[in-house]
PDBQT receptor file of N, H, CA, C and O in Angstrom, charges set to zero:
ATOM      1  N   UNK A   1      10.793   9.883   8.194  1.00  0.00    +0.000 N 
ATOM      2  CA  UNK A   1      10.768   8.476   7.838  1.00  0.00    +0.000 C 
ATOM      3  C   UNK A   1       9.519   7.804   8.383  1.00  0.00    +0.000 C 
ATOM      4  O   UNK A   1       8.742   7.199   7.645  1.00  0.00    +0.000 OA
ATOM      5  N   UNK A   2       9.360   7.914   9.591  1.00  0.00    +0.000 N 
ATOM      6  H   UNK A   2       9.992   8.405  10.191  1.00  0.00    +0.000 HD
ATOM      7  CA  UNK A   2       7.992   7.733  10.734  1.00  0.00    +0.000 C 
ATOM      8  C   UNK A   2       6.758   7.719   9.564  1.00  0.00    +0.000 C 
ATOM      9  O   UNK A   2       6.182   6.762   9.046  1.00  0.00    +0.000 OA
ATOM     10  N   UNK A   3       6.565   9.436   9.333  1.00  0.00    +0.000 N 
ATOM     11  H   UNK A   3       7.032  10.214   9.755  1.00  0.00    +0.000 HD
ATOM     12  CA  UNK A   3       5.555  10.010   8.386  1.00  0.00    +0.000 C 
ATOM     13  C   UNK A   3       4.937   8.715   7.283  1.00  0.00    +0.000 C 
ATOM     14  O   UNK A   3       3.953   7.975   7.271  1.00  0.00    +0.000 OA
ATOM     15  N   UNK A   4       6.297   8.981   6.295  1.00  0.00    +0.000 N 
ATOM     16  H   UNK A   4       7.096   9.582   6.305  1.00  0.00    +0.000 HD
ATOM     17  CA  UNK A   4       6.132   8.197   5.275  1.00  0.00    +0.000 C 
ATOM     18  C   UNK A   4       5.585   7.173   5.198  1.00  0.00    +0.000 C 
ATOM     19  O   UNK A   4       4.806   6.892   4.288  1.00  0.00    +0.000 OA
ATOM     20  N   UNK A   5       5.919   6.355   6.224  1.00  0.00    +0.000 N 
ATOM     21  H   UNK A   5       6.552   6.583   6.964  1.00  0.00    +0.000 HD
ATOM     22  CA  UNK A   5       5.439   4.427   6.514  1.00  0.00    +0.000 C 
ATOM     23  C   UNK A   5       3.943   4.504   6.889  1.00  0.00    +0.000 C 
ATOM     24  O   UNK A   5       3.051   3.772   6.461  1.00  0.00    +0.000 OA
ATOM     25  N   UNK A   6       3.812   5.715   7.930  1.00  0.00    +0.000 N 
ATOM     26  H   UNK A   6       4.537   6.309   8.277  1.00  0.00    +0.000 HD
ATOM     27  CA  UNK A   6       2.636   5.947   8.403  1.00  0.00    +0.000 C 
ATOM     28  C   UNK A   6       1.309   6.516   6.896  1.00  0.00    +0.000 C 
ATOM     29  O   UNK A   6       0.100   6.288   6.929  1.00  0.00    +0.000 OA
ATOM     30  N   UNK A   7       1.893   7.087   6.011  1.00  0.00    +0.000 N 
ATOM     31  H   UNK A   7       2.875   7.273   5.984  1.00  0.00    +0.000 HD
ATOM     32  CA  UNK A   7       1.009   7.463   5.074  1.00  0.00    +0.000 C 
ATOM     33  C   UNK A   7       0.945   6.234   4.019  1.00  0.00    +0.000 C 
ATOM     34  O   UNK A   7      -0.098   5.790   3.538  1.00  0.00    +0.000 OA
ATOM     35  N   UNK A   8       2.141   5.807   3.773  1.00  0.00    +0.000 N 
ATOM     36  H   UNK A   8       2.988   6.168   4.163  1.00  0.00    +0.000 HD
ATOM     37  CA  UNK A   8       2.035   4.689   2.668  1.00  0.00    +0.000 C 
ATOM     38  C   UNK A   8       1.066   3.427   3.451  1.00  0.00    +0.000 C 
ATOM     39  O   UNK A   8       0.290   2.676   2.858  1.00  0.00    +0.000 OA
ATOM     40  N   UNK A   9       1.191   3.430   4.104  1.00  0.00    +0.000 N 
ATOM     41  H   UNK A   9       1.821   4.040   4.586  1.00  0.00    +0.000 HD
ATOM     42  CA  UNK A   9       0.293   2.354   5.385  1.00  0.00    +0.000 C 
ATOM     43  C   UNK A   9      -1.085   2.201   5.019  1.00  0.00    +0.000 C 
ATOM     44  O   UNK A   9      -1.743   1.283   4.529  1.00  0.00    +0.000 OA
ATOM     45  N   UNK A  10      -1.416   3.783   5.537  1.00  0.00    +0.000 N 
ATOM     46  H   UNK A  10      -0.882   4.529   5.935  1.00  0.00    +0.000 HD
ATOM     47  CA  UNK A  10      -2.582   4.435   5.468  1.00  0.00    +0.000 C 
ATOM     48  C   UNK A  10      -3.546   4.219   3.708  1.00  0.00    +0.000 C 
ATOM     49  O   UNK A  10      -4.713   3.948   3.426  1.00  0.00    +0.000 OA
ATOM     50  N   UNK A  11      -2.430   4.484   2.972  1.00  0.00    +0.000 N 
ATOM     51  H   UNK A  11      -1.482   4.704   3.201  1.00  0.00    +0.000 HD
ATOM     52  CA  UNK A  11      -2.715   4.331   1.576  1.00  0.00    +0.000 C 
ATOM     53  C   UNK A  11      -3.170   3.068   1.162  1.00  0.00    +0.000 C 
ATOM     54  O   UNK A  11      -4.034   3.098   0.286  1.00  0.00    +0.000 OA
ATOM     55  N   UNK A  12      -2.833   2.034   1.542  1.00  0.00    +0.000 N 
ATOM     56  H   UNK A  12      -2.132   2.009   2.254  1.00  0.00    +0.000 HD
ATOM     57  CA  UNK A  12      -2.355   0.533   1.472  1.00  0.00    +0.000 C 
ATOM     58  C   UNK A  12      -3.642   0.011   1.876  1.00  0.00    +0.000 C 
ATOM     59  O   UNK A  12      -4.338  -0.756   1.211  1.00  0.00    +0.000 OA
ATOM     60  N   UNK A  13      -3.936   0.545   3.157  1.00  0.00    +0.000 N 
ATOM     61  H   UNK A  13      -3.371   1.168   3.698  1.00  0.00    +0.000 HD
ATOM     62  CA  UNK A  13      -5.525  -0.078   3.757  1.00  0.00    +0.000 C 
ATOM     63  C   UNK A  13      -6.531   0.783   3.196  1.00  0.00    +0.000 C 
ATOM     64  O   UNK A  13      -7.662   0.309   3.094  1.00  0.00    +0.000 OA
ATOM     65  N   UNK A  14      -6.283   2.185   2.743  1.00  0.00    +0.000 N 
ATOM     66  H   UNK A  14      -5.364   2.570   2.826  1.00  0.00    +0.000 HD
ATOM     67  CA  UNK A  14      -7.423   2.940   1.761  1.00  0.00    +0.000 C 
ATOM     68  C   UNK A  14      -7.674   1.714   0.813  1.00  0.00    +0.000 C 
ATOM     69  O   UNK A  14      -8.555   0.856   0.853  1.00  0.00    +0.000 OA
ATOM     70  N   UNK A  15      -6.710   1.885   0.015  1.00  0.00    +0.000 N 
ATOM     71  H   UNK A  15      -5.994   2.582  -0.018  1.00  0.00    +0.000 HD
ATOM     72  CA  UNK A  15      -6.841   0.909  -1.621  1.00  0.00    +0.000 C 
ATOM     73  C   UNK A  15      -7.790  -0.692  -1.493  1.00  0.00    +0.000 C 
ATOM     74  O   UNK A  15      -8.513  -1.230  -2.332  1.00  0.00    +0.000 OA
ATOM     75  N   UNK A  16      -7.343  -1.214   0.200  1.00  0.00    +0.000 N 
ATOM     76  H   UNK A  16      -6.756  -0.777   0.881  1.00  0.00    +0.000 HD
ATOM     77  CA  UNK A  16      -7.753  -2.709   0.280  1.00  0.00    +0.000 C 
ATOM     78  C   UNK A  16      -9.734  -2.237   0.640  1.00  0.00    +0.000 C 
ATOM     79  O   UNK A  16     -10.701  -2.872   0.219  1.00  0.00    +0.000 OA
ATOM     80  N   UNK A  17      -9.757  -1.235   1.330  1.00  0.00    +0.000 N 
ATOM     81  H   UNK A  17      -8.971  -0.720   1.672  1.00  0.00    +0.000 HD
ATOM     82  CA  UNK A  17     -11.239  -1.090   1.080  1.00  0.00    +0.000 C 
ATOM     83  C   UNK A  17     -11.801  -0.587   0.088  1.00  0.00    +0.000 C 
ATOM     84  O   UNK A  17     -12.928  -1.014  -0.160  1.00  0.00    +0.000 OA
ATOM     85  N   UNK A  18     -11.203   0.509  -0.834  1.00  0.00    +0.000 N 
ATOM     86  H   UNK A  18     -10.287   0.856  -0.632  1.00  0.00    +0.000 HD
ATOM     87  CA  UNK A  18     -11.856   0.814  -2.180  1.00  0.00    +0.000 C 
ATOM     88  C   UNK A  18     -12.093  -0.548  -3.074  1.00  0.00    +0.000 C 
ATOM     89  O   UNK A  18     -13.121  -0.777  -3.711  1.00  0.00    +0.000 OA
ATOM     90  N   UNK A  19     -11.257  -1.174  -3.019  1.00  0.00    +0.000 N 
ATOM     91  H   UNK A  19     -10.421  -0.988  -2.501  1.00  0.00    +0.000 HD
ATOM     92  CA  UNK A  19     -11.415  -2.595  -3.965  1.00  0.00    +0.000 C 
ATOM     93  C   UNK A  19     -12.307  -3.370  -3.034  1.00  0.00    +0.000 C 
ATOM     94  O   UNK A  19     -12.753  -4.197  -3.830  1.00  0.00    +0.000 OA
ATOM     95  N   UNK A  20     -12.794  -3.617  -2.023  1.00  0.00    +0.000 N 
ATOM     96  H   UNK A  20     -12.432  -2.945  -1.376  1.00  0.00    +0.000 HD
ATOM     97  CA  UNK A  20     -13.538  -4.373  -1.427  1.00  0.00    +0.000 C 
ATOM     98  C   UNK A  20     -15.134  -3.318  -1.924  1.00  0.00    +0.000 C 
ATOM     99  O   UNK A  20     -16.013  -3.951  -2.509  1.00  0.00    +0.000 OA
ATOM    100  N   UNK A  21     -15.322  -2.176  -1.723  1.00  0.00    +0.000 N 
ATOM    101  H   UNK A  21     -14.608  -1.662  -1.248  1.00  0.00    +0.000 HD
ATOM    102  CA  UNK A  21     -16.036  -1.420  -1.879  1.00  0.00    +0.000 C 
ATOM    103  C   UNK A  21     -16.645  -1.408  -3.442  1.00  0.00    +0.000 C 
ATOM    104  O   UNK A  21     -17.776  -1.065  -3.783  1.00  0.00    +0.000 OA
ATOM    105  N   UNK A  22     -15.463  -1.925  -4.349  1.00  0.00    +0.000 N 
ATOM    106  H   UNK A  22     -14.544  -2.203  -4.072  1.00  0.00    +0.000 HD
ATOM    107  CA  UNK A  22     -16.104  -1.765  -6.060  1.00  0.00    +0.000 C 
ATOM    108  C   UNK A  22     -16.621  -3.638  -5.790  1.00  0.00    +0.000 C 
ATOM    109  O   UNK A  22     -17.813  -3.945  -5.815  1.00  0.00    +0.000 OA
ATOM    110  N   UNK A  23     -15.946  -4.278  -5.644  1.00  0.00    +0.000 N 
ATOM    111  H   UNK A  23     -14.978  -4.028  -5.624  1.00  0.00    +0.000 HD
ATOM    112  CA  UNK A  23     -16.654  -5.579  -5.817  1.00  0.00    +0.000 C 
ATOM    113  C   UNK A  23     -17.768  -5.412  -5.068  1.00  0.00    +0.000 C 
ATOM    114  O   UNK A  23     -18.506  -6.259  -5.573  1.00  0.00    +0.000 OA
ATOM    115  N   UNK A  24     -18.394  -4.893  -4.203  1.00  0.00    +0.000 N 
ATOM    116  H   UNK A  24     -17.795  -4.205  -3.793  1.00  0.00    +0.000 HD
ATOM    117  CA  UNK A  24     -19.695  -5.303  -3.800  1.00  0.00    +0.000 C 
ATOM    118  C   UNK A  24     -20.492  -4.550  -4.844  1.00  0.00    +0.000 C 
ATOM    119  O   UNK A  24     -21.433  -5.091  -5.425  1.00  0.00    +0.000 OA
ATOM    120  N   UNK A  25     -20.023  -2.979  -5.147  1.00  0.00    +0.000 N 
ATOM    121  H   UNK A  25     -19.258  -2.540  -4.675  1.00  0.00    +0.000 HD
ATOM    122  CA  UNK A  25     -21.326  -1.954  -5.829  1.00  0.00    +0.000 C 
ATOM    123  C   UNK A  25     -21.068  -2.310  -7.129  1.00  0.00    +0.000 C 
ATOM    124  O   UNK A  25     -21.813  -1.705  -7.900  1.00  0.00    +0.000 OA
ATOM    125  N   UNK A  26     -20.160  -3.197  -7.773  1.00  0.00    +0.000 N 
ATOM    126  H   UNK A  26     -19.555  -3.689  -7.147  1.00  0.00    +0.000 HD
ATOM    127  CA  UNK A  26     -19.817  -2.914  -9.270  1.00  0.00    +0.000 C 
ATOM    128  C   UNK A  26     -20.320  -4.344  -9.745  1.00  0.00    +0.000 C 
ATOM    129  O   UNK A  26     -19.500  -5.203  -9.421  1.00  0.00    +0.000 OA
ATOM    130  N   UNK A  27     -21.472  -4.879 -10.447  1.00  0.00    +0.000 N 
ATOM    131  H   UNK A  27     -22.137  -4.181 -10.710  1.00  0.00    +0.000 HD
ATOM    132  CA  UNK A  27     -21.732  -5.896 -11.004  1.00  0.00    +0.000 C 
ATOM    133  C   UNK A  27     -21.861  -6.187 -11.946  1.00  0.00    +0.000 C 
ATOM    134  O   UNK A  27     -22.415  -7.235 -12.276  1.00  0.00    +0.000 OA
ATOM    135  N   UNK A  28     -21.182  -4.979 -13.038  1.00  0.00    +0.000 N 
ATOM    136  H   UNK A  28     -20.732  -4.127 -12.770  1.00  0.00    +0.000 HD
ATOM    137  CA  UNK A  28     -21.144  -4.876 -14.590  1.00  0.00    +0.000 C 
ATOM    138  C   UNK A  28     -19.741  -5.523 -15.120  1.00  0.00    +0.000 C 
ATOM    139  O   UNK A  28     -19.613  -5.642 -16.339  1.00  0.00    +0.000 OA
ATOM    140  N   UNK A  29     -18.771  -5.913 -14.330  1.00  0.00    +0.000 N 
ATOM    141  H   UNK A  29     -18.875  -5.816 -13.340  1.00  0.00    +0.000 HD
ATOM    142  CA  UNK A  29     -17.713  -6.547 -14.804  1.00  0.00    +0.000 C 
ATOM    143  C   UNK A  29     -16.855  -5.898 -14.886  1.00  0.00    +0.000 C 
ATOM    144  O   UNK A  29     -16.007  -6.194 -15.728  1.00  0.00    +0.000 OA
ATOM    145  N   UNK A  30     -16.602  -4.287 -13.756  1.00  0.00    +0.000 N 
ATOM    146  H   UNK A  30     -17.291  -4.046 -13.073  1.00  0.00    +0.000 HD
ATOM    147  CA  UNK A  30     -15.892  -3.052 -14.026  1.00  0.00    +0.000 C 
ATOM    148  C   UNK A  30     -14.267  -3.955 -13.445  1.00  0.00    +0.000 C 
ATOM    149  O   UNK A  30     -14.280  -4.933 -12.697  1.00  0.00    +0.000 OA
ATOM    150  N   UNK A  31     -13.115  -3.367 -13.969  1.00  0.00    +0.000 N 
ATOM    151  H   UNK A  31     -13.104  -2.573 -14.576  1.00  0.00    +0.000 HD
ATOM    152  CA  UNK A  31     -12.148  -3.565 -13.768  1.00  0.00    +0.000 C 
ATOM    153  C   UNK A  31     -11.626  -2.780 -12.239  1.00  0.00    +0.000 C 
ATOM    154  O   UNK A  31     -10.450  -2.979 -11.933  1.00  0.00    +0.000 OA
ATOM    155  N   UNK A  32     -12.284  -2.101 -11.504  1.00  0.00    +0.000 N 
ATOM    156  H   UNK A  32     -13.239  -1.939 -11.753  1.00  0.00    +0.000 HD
ATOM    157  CA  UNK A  32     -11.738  -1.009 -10.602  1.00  0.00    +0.000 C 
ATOM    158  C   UNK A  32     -11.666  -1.733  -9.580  1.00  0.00    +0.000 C 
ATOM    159  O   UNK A  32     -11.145  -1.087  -8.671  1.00  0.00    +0.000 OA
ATOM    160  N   UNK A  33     -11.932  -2.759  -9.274  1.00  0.00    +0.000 N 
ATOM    161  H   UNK A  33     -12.355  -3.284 -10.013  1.00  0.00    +0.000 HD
ATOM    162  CA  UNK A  33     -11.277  -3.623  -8.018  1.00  0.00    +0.000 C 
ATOM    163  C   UNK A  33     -10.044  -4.091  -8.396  1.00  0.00    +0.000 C 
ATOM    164  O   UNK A  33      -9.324  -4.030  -7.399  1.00  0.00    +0.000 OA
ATOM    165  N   UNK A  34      -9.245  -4.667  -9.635  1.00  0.00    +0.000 N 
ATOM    166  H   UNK A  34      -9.830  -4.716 -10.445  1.00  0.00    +0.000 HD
ATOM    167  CA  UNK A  34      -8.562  -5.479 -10.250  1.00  0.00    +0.000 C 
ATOM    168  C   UNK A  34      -7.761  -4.140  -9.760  1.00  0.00    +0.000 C 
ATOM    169  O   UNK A  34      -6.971  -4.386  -8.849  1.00  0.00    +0.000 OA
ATOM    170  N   UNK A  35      -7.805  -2.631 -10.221  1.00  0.00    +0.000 N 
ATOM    171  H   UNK A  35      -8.447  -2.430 -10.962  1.00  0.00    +0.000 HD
ATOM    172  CA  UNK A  35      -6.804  -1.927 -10.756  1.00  0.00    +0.000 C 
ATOM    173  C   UNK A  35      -6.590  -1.553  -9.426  1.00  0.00    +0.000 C 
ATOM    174  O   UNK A  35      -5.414  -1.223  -9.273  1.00  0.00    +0.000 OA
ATOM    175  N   UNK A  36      -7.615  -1.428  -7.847  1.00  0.00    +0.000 N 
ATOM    176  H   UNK A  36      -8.570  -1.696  -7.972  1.00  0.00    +0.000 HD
ATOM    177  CA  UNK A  36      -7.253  -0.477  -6.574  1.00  0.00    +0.000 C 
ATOM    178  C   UNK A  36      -6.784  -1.832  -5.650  1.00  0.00    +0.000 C 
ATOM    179  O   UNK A  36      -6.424  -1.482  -4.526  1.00  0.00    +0.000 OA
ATOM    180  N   UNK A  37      -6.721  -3.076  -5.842  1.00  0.00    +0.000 N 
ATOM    181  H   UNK A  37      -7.014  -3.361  -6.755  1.00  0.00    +0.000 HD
ATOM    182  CA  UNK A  37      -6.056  -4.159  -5.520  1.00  0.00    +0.000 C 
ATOM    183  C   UNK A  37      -4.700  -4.021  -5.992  1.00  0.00    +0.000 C 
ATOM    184  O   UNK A  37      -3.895  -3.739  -5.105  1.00  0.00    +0.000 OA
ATOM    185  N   UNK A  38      -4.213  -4.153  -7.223  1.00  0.00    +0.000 N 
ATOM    186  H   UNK A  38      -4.868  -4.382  -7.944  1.00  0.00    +0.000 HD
ATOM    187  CA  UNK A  38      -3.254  -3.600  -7.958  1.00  0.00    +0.000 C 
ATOM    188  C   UNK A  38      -1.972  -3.026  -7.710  1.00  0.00    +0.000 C 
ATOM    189  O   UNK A  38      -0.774  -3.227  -7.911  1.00  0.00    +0.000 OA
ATOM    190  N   UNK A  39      -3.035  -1.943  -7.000  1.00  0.00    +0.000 N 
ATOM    191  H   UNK A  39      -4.008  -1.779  -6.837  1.00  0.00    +0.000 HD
ATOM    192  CA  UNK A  39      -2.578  -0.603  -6.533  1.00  0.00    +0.000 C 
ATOM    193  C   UNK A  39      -1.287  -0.758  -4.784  1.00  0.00    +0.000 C 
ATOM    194  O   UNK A  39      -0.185  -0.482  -4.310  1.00  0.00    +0.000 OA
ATOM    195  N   UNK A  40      -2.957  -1.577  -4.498  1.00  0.00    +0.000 N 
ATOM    196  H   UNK A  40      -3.852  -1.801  -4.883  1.00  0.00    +0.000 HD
ATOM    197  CA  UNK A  40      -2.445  -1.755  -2.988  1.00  0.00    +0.000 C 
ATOM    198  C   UNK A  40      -1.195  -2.869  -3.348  1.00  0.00    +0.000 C 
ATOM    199  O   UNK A  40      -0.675  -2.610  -2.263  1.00  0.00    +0.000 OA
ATOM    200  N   UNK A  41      -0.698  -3.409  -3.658  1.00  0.00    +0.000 N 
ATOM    201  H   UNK A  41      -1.120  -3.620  -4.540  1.00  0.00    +0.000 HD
ATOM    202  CA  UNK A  41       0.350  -5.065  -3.921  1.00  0.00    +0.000 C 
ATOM    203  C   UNK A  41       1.390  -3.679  -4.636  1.00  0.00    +0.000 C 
ATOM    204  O   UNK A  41       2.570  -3.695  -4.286  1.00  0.00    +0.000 OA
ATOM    205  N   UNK A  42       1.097  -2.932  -5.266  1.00  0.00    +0.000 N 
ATOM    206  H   UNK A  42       0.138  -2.919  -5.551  1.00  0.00    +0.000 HD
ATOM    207  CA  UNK A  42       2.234  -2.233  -5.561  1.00  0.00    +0.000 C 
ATOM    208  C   UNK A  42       2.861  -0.883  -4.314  1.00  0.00    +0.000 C 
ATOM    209  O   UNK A  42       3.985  -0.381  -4.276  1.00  0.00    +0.000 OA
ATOM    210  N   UNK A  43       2.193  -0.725  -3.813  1.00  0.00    +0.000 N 
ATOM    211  H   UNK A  43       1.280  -1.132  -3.843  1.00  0.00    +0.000 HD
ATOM    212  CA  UNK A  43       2.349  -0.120  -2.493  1.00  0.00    +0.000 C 
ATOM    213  C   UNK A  43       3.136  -0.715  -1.502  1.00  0.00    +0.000 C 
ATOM    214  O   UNK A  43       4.199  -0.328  -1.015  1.00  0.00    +0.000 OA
ATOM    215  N   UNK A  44       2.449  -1.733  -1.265  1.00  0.00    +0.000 N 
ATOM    216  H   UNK A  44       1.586  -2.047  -1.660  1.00  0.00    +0.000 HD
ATOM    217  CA  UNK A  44       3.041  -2.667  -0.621  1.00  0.00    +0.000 C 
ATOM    218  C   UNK A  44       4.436  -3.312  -0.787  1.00  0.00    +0.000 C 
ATOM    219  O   UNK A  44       5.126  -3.682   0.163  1.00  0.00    +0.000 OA
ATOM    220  N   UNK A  45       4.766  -3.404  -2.030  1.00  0.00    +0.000 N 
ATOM    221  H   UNK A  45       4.205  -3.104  -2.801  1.00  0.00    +0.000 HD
ATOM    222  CA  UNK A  45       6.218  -4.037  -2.548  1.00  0.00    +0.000 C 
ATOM    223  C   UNK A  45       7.028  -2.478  -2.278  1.00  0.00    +0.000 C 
ATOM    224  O   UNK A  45       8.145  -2.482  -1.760  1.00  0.00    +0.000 OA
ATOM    225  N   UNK A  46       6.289  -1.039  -2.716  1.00  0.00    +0.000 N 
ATOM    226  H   UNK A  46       5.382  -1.035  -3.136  1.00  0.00    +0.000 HD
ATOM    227  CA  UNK A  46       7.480  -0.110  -2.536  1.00  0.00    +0.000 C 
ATOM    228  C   UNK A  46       7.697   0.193  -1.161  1.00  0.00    +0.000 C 
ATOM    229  O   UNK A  46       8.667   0.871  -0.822  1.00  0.00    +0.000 OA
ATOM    230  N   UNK A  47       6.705  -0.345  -0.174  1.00  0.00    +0.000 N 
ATOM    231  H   UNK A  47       5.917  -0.896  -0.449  1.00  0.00    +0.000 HD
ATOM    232  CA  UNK A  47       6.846  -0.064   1.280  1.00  0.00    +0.000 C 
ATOM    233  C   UNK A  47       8.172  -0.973   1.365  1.00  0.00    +0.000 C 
ATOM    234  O   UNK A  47       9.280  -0.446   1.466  1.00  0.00    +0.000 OA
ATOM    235  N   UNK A  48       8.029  -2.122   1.327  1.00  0.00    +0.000 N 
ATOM    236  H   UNK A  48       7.129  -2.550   1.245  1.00  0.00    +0.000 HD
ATOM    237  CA  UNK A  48       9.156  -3.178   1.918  1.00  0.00    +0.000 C 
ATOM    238  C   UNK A  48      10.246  -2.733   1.337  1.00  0.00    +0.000 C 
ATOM    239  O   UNK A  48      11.326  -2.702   1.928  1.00  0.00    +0.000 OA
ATOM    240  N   UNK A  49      10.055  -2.283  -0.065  1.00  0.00    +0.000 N 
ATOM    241  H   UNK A  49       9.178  -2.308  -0.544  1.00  0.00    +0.000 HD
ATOM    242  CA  UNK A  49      11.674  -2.023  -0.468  1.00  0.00    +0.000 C 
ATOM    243  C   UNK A  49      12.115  -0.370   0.137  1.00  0.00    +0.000 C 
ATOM    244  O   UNK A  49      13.275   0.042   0.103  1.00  0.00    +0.000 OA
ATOM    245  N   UNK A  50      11.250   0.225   0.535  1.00  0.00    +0.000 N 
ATOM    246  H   UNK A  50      10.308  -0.110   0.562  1.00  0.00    +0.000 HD
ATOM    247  CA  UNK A  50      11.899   2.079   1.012  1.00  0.00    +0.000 C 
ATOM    248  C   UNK A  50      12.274   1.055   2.284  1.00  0.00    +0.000 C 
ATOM    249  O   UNK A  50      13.480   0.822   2.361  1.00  0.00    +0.000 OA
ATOM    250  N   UNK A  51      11.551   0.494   3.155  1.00  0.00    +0.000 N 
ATOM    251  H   UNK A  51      10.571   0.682   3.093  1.00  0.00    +0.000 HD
ATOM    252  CA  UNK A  51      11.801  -0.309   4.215  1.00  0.00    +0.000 C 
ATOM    253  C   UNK A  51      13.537  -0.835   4.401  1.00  0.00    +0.000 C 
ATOM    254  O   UNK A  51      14.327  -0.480   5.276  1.00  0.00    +0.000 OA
ATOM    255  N   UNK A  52      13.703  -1.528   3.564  1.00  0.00    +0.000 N 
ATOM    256  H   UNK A  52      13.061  -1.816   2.853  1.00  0.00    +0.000 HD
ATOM    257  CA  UNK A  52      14.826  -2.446   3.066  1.00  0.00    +0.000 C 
ATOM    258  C   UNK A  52      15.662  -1.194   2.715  1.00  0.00    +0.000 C 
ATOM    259  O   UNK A  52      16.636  -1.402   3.439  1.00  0.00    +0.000 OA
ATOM    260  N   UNK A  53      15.946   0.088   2.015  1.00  0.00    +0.000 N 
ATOM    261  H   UNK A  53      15.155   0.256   1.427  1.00  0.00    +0.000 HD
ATOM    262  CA  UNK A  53      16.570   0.271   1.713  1.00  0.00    +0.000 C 
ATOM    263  C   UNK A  53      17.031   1.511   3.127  1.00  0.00    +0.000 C 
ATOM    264  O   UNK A  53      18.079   2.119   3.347  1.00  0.00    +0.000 OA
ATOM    265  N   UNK A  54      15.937   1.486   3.724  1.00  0.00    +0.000 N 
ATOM    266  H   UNK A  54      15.086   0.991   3.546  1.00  0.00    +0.000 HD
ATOM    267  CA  UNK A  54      16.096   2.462   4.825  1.00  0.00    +0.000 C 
ATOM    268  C   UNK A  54      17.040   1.539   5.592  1.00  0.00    +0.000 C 
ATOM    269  O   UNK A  54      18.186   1.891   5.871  1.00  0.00    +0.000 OA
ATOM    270  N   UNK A  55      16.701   0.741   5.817  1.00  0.00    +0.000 N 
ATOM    271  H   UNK A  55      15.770   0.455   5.591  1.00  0.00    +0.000 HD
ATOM    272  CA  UNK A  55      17.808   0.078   7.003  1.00  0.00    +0.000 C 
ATOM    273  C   UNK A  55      18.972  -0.089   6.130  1.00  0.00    +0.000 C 
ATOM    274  O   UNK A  55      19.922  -0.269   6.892  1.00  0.00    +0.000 OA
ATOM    275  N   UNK A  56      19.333  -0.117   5.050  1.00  0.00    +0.000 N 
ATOM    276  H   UNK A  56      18.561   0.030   4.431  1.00  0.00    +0.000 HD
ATOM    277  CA  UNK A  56      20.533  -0.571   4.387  1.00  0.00    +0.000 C 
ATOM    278  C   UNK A  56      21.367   0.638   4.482  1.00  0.00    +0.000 C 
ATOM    279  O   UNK A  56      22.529   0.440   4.838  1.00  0.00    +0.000 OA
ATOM    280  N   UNK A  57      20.911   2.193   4.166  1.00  0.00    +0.000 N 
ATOM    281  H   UNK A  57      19.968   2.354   3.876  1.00  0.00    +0.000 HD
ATOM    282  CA  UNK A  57      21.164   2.836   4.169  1.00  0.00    +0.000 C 
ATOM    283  C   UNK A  57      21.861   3.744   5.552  1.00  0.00    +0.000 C 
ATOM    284  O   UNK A  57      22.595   4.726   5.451  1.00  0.00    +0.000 OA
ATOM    285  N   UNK A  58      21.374   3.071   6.871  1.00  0.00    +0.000 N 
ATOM    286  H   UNK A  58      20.777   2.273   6.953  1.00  0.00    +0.000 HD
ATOM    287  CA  UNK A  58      21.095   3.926   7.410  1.00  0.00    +0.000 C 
ATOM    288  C   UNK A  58      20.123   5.010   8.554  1.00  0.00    +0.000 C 
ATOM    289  O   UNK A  58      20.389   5.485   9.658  1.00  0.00    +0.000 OA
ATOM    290  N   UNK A  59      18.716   5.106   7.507  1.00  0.00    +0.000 N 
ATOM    291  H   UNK A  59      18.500   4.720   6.610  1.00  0.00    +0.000 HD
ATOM    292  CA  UNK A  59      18.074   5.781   7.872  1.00  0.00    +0.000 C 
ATOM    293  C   UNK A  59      16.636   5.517   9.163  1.00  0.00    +0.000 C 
ATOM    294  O   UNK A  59      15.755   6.173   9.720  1.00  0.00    +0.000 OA
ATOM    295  N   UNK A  60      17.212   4.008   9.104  1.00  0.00    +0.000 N 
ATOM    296  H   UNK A  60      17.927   3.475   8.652  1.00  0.00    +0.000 HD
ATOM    297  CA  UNK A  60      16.182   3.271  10.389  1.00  0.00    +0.000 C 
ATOM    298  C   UNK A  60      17.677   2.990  11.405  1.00  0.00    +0.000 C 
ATOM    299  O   UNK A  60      18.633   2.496  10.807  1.00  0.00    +0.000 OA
ATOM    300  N   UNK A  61      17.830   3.285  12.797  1.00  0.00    +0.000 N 
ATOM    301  H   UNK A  61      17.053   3.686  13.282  1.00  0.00    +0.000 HD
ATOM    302  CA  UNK A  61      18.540   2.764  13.279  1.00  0.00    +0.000 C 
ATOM    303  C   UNK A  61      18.780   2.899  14.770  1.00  0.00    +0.000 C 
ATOM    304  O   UNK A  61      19.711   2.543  15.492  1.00  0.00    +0.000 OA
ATOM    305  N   UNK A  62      17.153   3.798  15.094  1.00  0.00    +0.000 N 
ATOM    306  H   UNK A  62      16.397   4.088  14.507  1.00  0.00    +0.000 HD
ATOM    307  CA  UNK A  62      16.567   4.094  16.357  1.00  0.00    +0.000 C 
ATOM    308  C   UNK A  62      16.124   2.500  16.914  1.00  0.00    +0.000 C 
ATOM    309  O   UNK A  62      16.823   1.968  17.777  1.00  0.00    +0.000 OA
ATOM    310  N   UNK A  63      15.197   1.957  16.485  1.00  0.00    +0.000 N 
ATOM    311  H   UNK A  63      14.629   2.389  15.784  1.00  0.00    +0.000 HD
ATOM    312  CA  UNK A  63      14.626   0.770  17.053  1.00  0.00    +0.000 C 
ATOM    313  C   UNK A  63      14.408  -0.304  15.702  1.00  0.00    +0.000 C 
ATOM    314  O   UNK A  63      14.478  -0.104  14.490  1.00  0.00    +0.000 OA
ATOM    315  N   UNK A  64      14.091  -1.620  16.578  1.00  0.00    +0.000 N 
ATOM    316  H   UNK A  64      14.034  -1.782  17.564  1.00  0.00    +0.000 HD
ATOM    317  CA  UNK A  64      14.482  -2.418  15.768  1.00  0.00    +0.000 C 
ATOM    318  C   UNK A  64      13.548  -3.683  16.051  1.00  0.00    +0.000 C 
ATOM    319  O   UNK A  64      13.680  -4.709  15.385  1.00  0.00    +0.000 OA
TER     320      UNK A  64
C-alpha cells in the first residue's frame, strides 16, 4: 500500500515537471503541457480515491 502512494506520488510530481518542461521548450502551440497536466489532476483524483477507498476498506489502519 506504502509502495503504491509512494509511486503514484512520484508519478504526479514527474507529470507537474514534464508539463512545466513543454511550456517553456514548446512555442508552436503543442498541446503536451495541456495533456501531462491532465495527466497529473487525473492521478491525483485516483490517488485520493485508492486513498479513500483504502481507509474505507480497511487497508490503511496502521497510522493515521
Amino acid at each position: 500500500m506504502r509502495y503504491v502512494v509512494i509511486v503514484v506520488f512520484i508519478a504526479i510530481v514527474a507529470s507537474l515537471f514534464s508539463a512545466l518542461f513543454f511550456v517553456y521548450r514548446d512555442r508552436s502551440g503543442s498541446t503536451r503541457a495541456l495533456k501531462a497536466l491532465a495527466l497529473r489532476v487525473g492521478l491525483s483524483v485516483a490517488l485520493f480515491a485508492f486513498l479513500m477507498l483504502g481507509y474505507y476498506f480497511g487497508w490503511i489502519h496502521d497510522r493515521l
